[in-house]
C-alpha positions as CSV (number, residue, x, y, z in Angstrom):
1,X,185.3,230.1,-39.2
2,X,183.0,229.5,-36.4
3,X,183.4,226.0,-36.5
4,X,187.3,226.0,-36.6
5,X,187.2,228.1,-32.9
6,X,185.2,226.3,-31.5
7,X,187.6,223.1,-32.6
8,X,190.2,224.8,-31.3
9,X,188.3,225.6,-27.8
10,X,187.5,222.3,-27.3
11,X,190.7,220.6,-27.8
12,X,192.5,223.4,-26.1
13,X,190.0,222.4,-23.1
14,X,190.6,218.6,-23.5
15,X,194.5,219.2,-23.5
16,X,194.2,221.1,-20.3
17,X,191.8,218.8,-18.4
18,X,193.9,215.8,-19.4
19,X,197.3,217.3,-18.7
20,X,196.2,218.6,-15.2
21,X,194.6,215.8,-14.3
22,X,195.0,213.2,-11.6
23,X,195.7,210.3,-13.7
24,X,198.6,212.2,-15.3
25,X,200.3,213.6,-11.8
26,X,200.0,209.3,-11.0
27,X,201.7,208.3,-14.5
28,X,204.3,210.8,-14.8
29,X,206.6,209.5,-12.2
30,X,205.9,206.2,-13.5
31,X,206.9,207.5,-17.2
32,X,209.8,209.6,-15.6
33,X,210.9,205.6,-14.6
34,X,210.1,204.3,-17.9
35,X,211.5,206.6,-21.0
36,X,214.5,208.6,-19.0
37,X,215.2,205.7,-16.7
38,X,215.8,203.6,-19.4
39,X,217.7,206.0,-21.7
40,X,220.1,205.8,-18.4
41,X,220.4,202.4,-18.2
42,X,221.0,201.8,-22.0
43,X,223.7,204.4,-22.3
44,X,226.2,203.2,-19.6
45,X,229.5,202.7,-21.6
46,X,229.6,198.9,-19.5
47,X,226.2,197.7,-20.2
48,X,226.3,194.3,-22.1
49,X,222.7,193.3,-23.1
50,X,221.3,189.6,-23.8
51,X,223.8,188.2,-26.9
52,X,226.7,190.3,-25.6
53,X,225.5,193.4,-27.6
54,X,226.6,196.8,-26.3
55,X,224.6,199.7,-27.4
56,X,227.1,202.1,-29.2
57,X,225.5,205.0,-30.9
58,X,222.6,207.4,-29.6
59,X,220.0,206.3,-31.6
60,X,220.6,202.5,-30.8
61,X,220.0,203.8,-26.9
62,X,216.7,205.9,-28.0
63,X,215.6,202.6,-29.7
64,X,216.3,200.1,-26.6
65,X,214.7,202.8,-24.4
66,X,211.4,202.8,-26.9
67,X,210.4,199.8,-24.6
68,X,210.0,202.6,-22.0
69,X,207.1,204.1,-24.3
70,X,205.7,200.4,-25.6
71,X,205.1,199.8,-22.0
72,X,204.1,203.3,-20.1
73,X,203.4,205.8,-22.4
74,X,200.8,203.5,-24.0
75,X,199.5,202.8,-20.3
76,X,199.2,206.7,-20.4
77,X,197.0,207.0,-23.4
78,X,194.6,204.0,-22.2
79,X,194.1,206.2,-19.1
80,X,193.8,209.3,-20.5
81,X,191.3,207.7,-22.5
82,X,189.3,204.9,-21.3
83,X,186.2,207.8,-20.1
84,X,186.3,210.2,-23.2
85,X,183.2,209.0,-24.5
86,X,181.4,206.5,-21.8
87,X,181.8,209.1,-18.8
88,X,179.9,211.8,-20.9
89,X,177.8,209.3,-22.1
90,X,176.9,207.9,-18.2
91,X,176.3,211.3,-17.1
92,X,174.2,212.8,-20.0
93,X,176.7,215.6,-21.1
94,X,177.6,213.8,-24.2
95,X,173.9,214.4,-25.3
96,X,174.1,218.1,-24.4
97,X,177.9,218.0,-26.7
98,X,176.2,216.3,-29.7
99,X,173.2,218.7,-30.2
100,X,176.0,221.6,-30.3
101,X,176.6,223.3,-33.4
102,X,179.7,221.9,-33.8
103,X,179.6,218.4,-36.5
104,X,179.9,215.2,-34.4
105,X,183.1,214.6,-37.1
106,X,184.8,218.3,-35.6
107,X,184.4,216.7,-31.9
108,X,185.8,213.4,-32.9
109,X,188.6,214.7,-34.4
110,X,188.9,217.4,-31.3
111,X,188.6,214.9,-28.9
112,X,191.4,212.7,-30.8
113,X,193.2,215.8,-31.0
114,X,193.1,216.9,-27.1
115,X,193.6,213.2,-25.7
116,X,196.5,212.4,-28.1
117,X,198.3,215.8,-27.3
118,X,197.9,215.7,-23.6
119,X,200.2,212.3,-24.1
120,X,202.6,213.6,-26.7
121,X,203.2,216.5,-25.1
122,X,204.5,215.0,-21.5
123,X,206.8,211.8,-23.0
124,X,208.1,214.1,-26.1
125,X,209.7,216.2,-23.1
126,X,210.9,213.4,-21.5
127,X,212.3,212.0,-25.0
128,X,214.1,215.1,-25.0
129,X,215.3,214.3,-21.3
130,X,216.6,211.2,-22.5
131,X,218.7,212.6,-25.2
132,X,220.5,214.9,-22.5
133,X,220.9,211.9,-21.0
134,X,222.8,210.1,-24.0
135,X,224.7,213.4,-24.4
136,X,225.9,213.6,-20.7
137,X,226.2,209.3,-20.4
138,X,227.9,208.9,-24.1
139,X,229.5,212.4,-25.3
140,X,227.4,212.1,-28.9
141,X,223.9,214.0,-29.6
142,X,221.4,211.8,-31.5
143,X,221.6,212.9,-35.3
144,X,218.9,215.1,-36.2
145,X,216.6,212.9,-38.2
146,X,217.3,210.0,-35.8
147,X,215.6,212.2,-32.8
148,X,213.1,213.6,-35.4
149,X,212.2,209.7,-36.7
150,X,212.0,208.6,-32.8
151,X,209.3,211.7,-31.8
152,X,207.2,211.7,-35.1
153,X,207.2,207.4,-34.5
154,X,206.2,208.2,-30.8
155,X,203.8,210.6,-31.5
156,X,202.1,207.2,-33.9
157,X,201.7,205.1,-31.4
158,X,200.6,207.6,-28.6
159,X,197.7,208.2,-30.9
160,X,196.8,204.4,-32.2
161,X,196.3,203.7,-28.7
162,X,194.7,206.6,-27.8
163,X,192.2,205.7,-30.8
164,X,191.9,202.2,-30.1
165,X,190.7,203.4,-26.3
166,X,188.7,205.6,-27.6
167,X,186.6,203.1,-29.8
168,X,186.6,200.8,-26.8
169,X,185.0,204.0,-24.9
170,X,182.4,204.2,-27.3
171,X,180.9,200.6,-27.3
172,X,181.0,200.8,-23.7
173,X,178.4,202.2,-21.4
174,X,180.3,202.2,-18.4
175,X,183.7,203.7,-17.5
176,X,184.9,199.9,-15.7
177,X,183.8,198.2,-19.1
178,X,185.6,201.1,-21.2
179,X,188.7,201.2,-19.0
180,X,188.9,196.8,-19.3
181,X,188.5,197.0,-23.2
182,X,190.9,199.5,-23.2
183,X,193.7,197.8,-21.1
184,X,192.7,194.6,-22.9
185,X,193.9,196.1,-25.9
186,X,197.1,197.3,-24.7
187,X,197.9,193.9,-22.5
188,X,197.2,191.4,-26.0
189,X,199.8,193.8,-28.4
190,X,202.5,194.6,-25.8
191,X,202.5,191.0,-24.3
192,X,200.2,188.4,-25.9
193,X,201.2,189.0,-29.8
194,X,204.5,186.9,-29.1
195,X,202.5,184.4,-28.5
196,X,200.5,184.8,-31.8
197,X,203.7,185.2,-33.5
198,X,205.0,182.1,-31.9
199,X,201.9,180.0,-32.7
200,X,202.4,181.1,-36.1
201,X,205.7,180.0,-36.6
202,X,204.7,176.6,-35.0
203,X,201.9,176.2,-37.3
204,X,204.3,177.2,-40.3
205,X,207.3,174.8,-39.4
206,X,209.5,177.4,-37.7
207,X,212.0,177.3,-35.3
208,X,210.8,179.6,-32.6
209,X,213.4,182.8,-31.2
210,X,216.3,181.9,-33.6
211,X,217.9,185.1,-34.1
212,X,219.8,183.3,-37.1
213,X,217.0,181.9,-39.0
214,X,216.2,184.0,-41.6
215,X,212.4,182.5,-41.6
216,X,212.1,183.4,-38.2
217,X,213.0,187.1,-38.5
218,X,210.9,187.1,-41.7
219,X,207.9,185.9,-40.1
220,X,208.6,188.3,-37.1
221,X,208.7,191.1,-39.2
222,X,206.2,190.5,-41.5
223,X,203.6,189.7,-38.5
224,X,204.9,193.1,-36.7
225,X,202.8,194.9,-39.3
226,X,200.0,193.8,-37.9
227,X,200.7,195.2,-34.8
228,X,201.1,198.1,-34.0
229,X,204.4,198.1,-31.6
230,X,205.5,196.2,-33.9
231,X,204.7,199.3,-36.5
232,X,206.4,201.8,-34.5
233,X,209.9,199.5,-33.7
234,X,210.1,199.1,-37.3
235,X,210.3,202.6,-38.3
236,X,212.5,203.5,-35.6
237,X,214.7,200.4,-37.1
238,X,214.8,202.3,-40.0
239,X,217.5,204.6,-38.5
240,X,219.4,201.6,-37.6
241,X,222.5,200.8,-39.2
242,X,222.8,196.7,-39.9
243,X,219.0,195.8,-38.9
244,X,216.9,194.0,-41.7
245,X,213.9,192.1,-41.2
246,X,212.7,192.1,-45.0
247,X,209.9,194.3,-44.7
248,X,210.4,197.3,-47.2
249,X,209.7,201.0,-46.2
250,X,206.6,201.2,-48.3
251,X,205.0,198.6,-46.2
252,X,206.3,200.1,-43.2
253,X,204.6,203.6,-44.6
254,X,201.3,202.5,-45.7
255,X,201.2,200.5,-42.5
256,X,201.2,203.0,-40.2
257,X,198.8,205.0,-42.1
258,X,196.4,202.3,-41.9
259,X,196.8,202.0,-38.4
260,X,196.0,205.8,-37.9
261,X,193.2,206.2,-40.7
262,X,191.2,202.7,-40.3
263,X,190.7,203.5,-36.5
264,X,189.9,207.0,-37.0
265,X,187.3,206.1,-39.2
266,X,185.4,203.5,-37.2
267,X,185.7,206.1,-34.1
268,X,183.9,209.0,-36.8
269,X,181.4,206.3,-37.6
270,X,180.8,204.8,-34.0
271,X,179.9,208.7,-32.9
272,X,178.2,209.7,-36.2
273,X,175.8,206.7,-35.1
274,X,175.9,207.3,-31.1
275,X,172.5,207.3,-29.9
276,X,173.5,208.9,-26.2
């Protein structure tokens, strides 16, 4: 029982440091620019995107308006946290935090717990922002499991990073070295695994960006798996009517599982092992 408060202390303290803290005043304009701002632009009845495709249901507008997340809400989890490990670690109160009571695998999972949630909690209200939006901009509300889908899929990739950044904190001894591995991360999946993709599909005989070759969008989709915006645009495609890239649900499912329990597991191993 003991154990279980003092969880939920520290990842109540976490949320609150995090949530209050400098780095998120800074973001949250930026992520009032990205997820709302977008949901504006994507719902005006005279928008014709690339291809001369019009948005014309709610969820098609939450999904072009993901990009908003893919782009700053995953900036937001690097920053929240590129120091959770190496700044405690630099100044010697990560020593004091490991001879606690408390099992190093209860503060992993707390500090997982209080950095994730200190994300999820500011974009899911401006998700929710954006579907006023759509309601006011279109005259439809979202369907239930379509806003449902969009938050729990969120709520993913808000923690992969958050985990990836997390195990970058770890290795790292300083918060510059953390902070680089951690935006390093975030620059080669949201704008280097194109090229990976594309280098792929050279290598395999493929004409690159042809929306009508089926190999192409086979080979897209199948590579998205292994990435994980590619992940979280492929469940919210699930929700879309007319979209099929020839990757099943179950891979879809155990995908993003991997990408949640593989992580986790190297950060409980990397602090099980952390010699401070």
């Amino acid at each position: 029982m003991r154990g279980k408060v003092s969880y939920r202390k520290v990842t109540s303290l976490l949320v609150k440091e995090k949530i209050f803290s400098t780095r998120m005043l800074l973001m949250f304009p930026i992520l009032l620019l990205f997820i709302p701002g977008m949901a504006w632009g994507f719902s005006d009845p005279n928008i014709i995107l690339p291809g001369g495709h019009r948005p014309e249901t709610p969820m098609e507008v939450l999904f072009y308006s993901s990009l908003g997340i893919v782009f700053g809400g995953t900036m937001c989890a690097v920053l929240m946290a590129f120091d959770g490990v190496s700044k405690e670690r630099a100044s010697g109160v990560l020593e004091v935090k490991l001879a606690q009571p408390m099992s190093r695998l209860n503060q992993t999972l707390a500090l997982v717990h209080g950095t994730s949630i200190a994300v999820i909690i500011p974009v899911t209200i401006l998700v929710l922002i954006s579907v006023v939006i759509i309601r006011y901009r279109m005259g439809v509300w979202p369907e239930a499991m379509d806003l449902i889908v969009h938050i729990i899929a969120t709520g993913l990739i808000l923690i992969w990073y958050t985990l990836f950044t997390l195990i970058a904190s770890s290795k790292a001894r300083e918060q510059g070295t953390a902070m680089a591995f951690g935006v390093g991360i975030w620059f080669f999946f949201t704008f280097l695994w194109a090229l990976v993709t594309s280098m792929v599909a050279l290598a395999s005989g493929i004409a690159i960006g042809q929306d009508n070759d089926s190999s192409w969008i086979a080979l897209e989709g199948a590579l998205d798996l292994f990435s994980p915006n590619g992940v979280y645009h492929h469940i919210l495609e699930t929700r879309l009517s007319g979209v099929q890239r020839g990757v099943p649900g179950w891979q879809i499912g155990i995908m993003a599982i991997a990408w949640t329990i593989l992580p986790l597991w190297i950060l409980a191993k990397r602090m099980e092992n952390l010699v401070p």
